[in-house]
C-alpha positions as CSV (number, residue, x, y, z in Angstrom):
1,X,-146.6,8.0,-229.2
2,X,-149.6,7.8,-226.8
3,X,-150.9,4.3,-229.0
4,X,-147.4,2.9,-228.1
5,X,-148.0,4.3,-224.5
6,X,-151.8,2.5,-224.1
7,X,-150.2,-0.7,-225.7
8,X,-147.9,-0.4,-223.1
9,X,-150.1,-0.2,-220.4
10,X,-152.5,-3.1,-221.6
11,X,-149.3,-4.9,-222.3
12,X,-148.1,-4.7,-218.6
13,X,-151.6,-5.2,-217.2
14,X,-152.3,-8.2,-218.9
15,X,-149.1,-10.1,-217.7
16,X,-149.5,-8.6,-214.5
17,X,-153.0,-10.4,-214.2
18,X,-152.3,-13.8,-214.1
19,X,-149.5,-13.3,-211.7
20,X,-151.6,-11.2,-209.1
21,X,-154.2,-13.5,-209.1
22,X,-151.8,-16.6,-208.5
23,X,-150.4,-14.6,-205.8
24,X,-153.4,-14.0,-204.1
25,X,-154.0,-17.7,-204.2
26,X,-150.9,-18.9,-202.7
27,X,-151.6,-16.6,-200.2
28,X,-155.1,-17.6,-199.3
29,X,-153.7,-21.4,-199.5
30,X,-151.2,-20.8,-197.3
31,X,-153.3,-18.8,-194.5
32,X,-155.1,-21.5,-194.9
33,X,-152.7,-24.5,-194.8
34,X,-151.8,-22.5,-191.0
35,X,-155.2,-22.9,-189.6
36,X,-156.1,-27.1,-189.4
37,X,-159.9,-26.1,-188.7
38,X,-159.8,-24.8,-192.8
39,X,-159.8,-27.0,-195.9
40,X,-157.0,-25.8,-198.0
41,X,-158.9,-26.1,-201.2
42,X,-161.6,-23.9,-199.7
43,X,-160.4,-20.5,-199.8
44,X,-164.1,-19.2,-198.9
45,X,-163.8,-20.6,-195.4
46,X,-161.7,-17.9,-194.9
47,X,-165.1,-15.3,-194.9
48,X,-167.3,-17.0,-192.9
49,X,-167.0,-20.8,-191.3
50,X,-170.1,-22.3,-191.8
51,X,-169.4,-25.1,-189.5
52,X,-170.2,-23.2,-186.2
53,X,-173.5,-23.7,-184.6
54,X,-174.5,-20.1,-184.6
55,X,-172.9,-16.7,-185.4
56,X,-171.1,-15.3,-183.0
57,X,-171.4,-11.4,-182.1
58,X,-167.7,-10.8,-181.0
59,X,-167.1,-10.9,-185.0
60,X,-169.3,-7.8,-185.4
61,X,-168.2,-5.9,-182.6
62,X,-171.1,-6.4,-180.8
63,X,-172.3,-8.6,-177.5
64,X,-175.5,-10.8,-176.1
65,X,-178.1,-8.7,-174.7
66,X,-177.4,-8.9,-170.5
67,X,-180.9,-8.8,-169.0
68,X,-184.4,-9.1,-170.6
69,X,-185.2,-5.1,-170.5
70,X,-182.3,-4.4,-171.8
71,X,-182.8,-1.3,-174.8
72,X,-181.0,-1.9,-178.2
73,X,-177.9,0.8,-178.8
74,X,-179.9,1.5,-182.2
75,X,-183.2,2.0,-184.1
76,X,-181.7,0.3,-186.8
77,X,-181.1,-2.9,-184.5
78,X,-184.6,-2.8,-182.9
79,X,-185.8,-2.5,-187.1
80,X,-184.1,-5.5,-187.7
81,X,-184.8,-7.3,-184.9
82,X,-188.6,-6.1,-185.8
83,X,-188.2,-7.9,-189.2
84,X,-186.4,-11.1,-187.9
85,X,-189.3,-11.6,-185.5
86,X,-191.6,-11.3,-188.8
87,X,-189.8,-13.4,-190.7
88,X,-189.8,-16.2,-187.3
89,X,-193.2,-16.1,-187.2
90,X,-194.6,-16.3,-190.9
91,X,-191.8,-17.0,-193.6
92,X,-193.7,-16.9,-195.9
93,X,-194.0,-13.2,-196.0
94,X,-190.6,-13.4,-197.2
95,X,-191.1,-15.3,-199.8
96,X,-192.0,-13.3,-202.4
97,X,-189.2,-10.7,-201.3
98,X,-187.0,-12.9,-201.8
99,X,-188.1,-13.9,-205.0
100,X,-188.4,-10.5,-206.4
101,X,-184.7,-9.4,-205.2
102,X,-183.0,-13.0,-205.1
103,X,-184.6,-15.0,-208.3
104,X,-186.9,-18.1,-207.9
105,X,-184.3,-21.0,-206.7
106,X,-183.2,-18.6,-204.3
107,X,-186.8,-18.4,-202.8
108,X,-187.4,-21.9,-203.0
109,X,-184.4,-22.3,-201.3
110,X,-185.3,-20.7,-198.5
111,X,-189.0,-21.9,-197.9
112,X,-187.8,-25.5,-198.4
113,X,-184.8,-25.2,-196.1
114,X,-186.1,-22.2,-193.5
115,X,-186.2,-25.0,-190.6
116,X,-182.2,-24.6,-191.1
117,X,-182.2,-21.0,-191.4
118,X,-184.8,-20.2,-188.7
119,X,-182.1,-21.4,-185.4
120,X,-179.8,-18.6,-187.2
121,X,-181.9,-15.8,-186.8
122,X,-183.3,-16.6,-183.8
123,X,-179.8,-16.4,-182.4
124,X,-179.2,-12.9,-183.8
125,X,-182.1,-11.6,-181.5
126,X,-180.1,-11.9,-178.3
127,X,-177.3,-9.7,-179.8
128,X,-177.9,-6.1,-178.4
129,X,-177.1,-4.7,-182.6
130,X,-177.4,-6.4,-185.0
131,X,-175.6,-5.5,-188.4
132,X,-177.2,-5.9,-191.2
133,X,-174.5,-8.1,-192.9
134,X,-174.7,-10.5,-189.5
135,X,-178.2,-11.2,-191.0
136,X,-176.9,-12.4,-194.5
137,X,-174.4,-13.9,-192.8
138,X,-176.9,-15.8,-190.5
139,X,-179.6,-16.8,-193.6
140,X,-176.2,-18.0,-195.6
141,X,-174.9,-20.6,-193.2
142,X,-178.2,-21.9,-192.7
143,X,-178.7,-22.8,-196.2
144,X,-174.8,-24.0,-196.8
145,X,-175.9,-26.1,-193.8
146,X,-178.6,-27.4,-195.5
147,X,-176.9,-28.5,-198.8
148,X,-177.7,-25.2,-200.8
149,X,-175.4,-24.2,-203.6
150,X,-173.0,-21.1,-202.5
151,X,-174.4,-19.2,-205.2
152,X,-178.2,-19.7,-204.5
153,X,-177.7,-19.1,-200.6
154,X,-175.6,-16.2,-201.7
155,X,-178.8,-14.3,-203.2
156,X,-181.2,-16.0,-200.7
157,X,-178.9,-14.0,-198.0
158,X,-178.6,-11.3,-199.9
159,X,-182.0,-10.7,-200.7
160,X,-183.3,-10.8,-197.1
161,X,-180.9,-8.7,-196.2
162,X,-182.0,-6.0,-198.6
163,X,-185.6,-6.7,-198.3
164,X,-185.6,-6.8,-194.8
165,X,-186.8,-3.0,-194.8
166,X,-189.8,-4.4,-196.6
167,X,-191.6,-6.6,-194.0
168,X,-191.9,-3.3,-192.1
């Protein structure tokens, strides 16, 4: 009785598959079919469009700083904006960070494009918090921009953002 019941079950779920994961693509196709700034075929456009000039800080729930003195709502934002500013002013330091957490390509990636990268971050200074995903986010489309595989940007992004604590 219960092998009939787990056949069942695998039965079910492996028809079910295929079907749930065509669903999900109409969907995304035709979300994006609605929108003429999106290319149909490229259902990741939907996360992040990586044809802006710079991120923009209403997506976080966040703003531009208004004045100069202005005091960041968080430690965690004046930490990050600690690192970013590291990162700005020697790359290389995050380097080897990268490479530890992100793989070779993905480090090479970002030293031979950070001239790409570098007007990203620097934007994400004059937002008063900064999110820690708005930095992967940022490192990302400077790398798509400059020609890098979505997979090695991926861990290039990724890898800053975890390492970021590091550089302190």
């Amino acid at each position: 009785m219960i092998k009939r019941m787990i056949t069942l079950v695998l039965t079910v779920m492996l028809l079910a598959v295929p079907f749930t994961s065509y669903a999900a693509e109409s969907t995304i196709s035709d979300s994006c079919s609605n929108n003429s700034a999106y290319d149909s075929n490229d259902k990741s456009a939907i996360l992040l469009d990586v044809n802006e000039d710079v991120l923009d800080p209403n997506d976080y729930g966040t703003s531009y700083e208004i004045e100069k003195g202005i005091e960041t709502r968080s430690v965690g934002t004046g930490l990050i904006k600690k690192a970013i500013k590291i990162v700005l002013k020697d790359y290389k330091k995050a380097v080897p960070i990268i490479e530890k957490l992100g793989g070779k390509r993905a480090a090479t990636a970002f030293s031979k494009h950070f001239n790409k990268v570098s007007p990203q971050l620097k934007a994400l200074l004059k937002w008063s918090d900064i999110p820690y995903q708005a930095v992967h986010d940022a490192v990302y489309r400077g790398l798509i921009n400059a020609g890098v595989s979505r997979s090695t940007a991926t861990k290039a992004a990724l890898a800053l953002k975890e390492g970021l604590s590091w550089l302190l």
